[in-house]
C-alpha atoms as one frame of an Amber mdcrd trajectory, in Angstrom:
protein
  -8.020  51.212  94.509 -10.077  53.773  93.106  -8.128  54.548  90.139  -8.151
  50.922  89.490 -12.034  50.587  89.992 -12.184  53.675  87.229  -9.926  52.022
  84.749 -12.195  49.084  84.748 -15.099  50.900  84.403 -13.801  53.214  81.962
 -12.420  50.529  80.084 -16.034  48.663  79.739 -17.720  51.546  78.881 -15.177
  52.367  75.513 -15.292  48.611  75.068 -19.019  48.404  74.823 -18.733  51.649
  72.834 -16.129  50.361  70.709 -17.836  46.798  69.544 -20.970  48.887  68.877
 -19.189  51.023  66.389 -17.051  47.688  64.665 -20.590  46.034  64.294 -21.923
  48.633  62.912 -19.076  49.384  60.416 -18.737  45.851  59.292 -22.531  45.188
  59.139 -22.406  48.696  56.566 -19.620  47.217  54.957 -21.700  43.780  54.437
 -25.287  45.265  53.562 -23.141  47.456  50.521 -21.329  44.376  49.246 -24.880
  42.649  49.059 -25.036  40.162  51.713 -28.482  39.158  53.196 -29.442  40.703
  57.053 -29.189  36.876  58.616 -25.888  36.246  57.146 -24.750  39.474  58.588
 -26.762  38.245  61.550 -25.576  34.950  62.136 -22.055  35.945  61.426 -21.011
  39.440  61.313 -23.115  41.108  64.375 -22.596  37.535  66.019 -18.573  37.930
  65.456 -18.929  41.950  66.686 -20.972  41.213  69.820 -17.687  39.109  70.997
 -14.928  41.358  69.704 -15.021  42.344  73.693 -14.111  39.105  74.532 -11.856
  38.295  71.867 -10.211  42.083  72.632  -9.819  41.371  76.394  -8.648  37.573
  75.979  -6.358  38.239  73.439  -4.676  41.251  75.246  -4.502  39.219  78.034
  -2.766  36.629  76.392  -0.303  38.519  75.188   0.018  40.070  78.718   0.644
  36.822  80.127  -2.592  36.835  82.210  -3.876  33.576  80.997  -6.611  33.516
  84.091  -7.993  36.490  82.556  -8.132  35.290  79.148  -9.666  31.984  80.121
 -11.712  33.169  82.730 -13.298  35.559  80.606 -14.608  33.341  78.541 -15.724
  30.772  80.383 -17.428  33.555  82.999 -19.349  35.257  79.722 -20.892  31.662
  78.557 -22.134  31.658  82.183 -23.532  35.082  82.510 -24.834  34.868  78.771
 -26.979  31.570  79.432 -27.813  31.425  83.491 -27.331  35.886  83.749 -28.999
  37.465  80.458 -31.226  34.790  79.426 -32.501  34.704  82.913 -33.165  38.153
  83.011 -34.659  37.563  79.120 -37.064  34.822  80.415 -38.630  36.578  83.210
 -39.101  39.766  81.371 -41.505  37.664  79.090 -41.301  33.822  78.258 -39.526
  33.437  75.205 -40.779  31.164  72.337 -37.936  29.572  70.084 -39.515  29.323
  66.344 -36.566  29.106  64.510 -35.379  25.846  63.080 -31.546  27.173  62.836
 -31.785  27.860  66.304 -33.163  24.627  67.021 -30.180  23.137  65.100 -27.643
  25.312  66.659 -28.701  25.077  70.245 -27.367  21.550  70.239 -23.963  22.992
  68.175 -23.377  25.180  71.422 -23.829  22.652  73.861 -21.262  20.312  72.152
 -18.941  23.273  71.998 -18.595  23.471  75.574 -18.523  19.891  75.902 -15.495
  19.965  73.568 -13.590  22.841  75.476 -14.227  20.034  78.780 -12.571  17.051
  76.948  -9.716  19.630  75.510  -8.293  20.611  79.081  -9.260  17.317  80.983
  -5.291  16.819  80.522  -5.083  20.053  82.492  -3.517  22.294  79.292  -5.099
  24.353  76.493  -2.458  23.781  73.521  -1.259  24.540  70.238  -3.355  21.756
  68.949  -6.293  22.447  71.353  -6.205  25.945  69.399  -5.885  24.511  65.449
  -8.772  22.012  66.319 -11.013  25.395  67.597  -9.903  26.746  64.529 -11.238
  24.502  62.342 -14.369  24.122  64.348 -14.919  27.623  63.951 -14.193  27.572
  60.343 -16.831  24.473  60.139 -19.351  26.613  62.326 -18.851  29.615  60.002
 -19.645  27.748  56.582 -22.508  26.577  58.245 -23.810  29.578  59.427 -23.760
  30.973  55.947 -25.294  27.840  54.316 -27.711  27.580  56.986 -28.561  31.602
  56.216 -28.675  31.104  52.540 -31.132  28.372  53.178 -33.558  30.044  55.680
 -34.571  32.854  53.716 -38.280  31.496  55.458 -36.658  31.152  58.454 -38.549
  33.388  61.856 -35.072  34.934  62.541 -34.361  35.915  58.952 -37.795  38.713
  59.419 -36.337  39.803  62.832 -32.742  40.057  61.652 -33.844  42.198  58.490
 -35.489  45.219  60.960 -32.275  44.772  63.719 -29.452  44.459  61.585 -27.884
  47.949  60.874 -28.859  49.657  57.384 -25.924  49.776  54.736 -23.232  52.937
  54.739 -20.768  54.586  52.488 -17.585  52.289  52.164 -15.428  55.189  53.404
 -17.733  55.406  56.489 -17.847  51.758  57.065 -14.363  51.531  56.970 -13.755
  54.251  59.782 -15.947  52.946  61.924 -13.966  49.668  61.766 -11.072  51.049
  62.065 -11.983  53.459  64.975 -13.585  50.071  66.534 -10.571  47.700  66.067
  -8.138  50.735  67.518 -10.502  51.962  70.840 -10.940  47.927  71.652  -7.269
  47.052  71.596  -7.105  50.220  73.890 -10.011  49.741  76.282  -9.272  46.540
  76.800  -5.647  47.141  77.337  -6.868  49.558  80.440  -9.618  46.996  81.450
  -6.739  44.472  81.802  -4.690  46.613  84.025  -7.804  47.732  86.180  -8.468
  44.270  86.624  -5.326  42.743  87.340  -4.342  45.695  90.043  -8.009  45.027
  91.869  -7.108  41.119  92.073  -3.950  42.105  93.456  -5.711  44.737  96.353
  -8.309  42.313  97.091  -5.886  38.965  97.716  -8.080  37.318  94.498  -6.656
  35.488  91.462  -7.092  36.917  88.011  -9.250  33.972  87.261 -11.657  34.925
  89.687 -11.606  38.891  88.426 -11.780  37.223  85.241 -14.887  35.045  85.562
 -17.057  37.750  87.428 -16.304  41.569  86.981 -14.258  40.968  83.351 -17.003
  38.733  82.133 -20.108  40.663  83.177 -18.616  43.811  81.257 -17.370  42.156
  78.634 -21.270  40.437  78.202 -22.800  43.733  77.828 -23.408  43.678  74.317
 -25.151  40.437  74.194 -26.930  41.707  77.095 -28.359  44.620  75.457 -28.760
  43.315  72.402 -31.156  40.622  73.928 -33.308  42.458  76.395 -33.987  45.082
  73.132 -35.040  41.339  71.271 -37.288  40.619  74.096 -39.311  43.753  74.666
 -39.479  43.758  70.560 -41.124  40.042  71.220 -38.239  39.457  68.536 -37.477
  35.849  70.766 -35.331  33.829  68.092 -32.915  36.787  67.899 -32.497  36.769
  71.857 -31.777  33.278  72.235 -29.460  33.533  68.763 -27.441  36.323  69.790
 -26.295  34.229  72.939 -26.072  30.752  71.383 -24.218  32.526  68.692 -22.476
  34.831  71.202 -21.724  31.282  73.103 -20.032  29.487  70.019 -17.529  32.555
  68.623 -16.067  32.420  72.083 -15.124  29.046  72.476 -13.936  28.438  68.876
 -12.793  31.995  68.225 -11.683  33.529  71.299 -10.165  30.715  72.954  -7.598
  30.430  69.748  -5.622  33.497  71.242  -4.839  31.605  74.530  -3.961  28.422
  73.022  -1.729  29.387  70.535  -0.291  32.580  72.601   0.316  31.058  75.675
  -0.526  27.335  75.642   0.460  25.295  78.398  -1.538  24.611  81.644  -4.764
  25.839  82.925  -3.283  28.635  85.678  -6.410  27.082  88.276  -7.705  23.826
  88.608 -10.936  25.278  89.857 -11.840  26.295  86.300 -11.400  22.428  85.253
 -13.235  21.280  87.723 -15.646  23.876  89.179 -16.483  26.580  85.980 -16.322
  24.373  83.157 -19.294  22.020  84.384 -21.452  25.220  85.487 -21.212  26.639
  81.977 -22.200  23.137  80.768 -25.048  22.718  83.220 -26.586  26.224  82.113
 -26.369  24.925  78.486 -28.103  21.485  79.377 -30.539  23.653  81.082 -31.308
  26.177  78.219 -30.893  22.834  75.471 -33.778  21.055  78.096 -36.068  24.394
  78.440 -35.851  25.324  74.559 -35.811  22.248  73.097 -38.847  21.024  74.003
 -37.406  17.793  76.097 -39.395  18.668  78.966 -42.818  18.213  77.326 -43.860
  21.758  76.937 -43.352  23.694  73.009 -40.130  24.906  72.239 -40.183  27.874
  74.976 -38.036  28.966  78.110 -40.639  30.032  80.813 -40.432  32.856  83.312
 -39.457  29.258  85.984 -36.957  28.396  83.789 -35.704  31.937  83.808 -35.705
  31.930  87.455 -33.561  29.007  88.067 -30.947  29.977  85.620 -30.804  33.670
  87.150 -30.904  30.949  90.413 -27.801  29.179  89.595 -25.860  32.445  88.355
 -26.475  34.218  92.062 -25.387  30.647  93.916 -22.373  30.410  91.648 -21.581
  33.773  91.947 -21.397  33.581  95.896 -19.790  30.532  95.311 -16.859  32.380
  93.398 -16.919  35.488  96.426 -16.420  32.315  98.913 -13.724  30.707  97.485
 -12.076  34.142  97.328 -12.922  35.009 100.572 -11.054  31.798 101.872  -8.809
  31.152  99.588
């Protein structure tokens, strides 16, 4: 038990690690070749602050521990929206000025609406995976037009301070390379941490999956945004999670489906996860979009009932463990 307990948390600290050294590779890499700080933003530091996720469901995948690659997922959307965010909100109300965050707060919610319809059959398949492809190719050549555009944009000031300053090619490229290596690595011992504590404790990898894996694996976007808030930089908290949000249903979700398509391995995560990740995104879409009457802002109350919902569903999850 306790070497398993330190392989997981050894393998979330060199995956946290690990991300923040790709980002900041690739985000060298992009300032040198001349690309503006929100298009590195929106799509390089956005892509980097999911590599854990894309490491760990990928891995998994290939491992054969679909619950893990799924669950991870679909647990980080929850802890990014009802967990972080939460946390974000009551820390200080945050005000949403940015009209590409505006437009891609809806994009997000009609992601996970999409991954609902896709496994209503009960399967993620081979053409459940091409169609995230191209969604994420779509979402991509957005984000750069949309970044090209916004030069006026709130979040294009606050992602020219955050995003890291440009380095020597030769340095970028280590970094990147020392990233990619230590998160195929880390998350190849987070796996097998994992997988041996579901097996001690009588859980399924799902569960292990949508709680301790996706917390960890969340810890980027969680630093990233609590830095945003006490910076009052508010557009990039919200973007790094609506962002962080999108890249793992149309990027990281392509590794299960075309590694190891075929049925959902619980039907809880049809019927029980899937809705609670969309209900946090109707309730962030409702707070920030201004639906409920108030300016585009998610109060310390809506803060509270997301954080709320995470604790109920995470007792929820212990419960269903506990008696299943």
């Amino acid at each position: 038990m306790l070497l398993s307990v330190a392989a997981v948390v050894a393998g979330l600290a060199l995956l946290v690690w690990s991300a923040d050294r790709f980002v900041l590779g690739a985000s060298g890499l992009a300032r040198a070749a001349g690309l503006s700080p929100l298009v590195i933003g929106m799509v390089v530091v956005g892509f980097g602050t999911s590599s854990p996720e894309l490491a760990v469901s990928t891995m998994a995948s290939i491992e054969g521990n679909s619950g893990i690659a799924l669950g991870n997922v679909v647990g980080s959307n929850i802890a990014n929206v009802a967990l972080i965010l939460g946390i974000c909100a009551l820390i200080r109300p945050l005000d949403v000025q940015s009209g590409i965050l505006r437009r891609e707060l809806p994009m997000a919610l009609a992601a996970s609406v999409a991954l609902l319809l896709m496994v209503l059959d009960g399967a993620l398949t081979r053409i459940d995976g091409l169609l995230l492809a191209s969604g994420l190719i779509a979402f991509l050549v957005w984000s750069v037009r949309a970044a090209r555009r916004g030069t006026a944009d709130p979040l294009a000031s606050e992602m020219a301070v955050e995003v890291p300053p440009a380095i020597s090619t030769g340095r970028a490229l280590l970094w990147i390379a020392l990233g990619l290596l230590m998160l195929v690595a880390s998350s190849q011992l987070l796996i097998w941490g994992a997988v041996n504590l579901a097996r001690m404790m009588g859980v399924s990898d799902l569960v292990i999956g949508l709680t301790i894996v996706a917390i960890g694996t969340s810890l980027p976007e969680l630093a990233a945004s609590v830095a945003g808030v006490l910076k009052n930089e508010h557009d990039i908290a919200i973007g790094n999670i609506l962002g962080s949000n999108l890249f793992n249903i149309l990027a990281i979700l392509i590794a299960p489906a075309l590694i190891v398509p075929g049925a959902i391995p619980d039907h809880m995560l049809l019927w029980r996860d899937i809705p609670i990740m969309i209900a946090t995104m109707l309730l962030l879409f409702a707070s920030a979009s201004g639906l409920r009457g108030h300016p585009l802002k998610v109060e310390r109350v809506d803060g509270a009932l997301l954080l709320g919902v995470y604790i109920a569903y995470t007792l929820i999850l212990l419960a269903s463990a506990a008696s299943g």
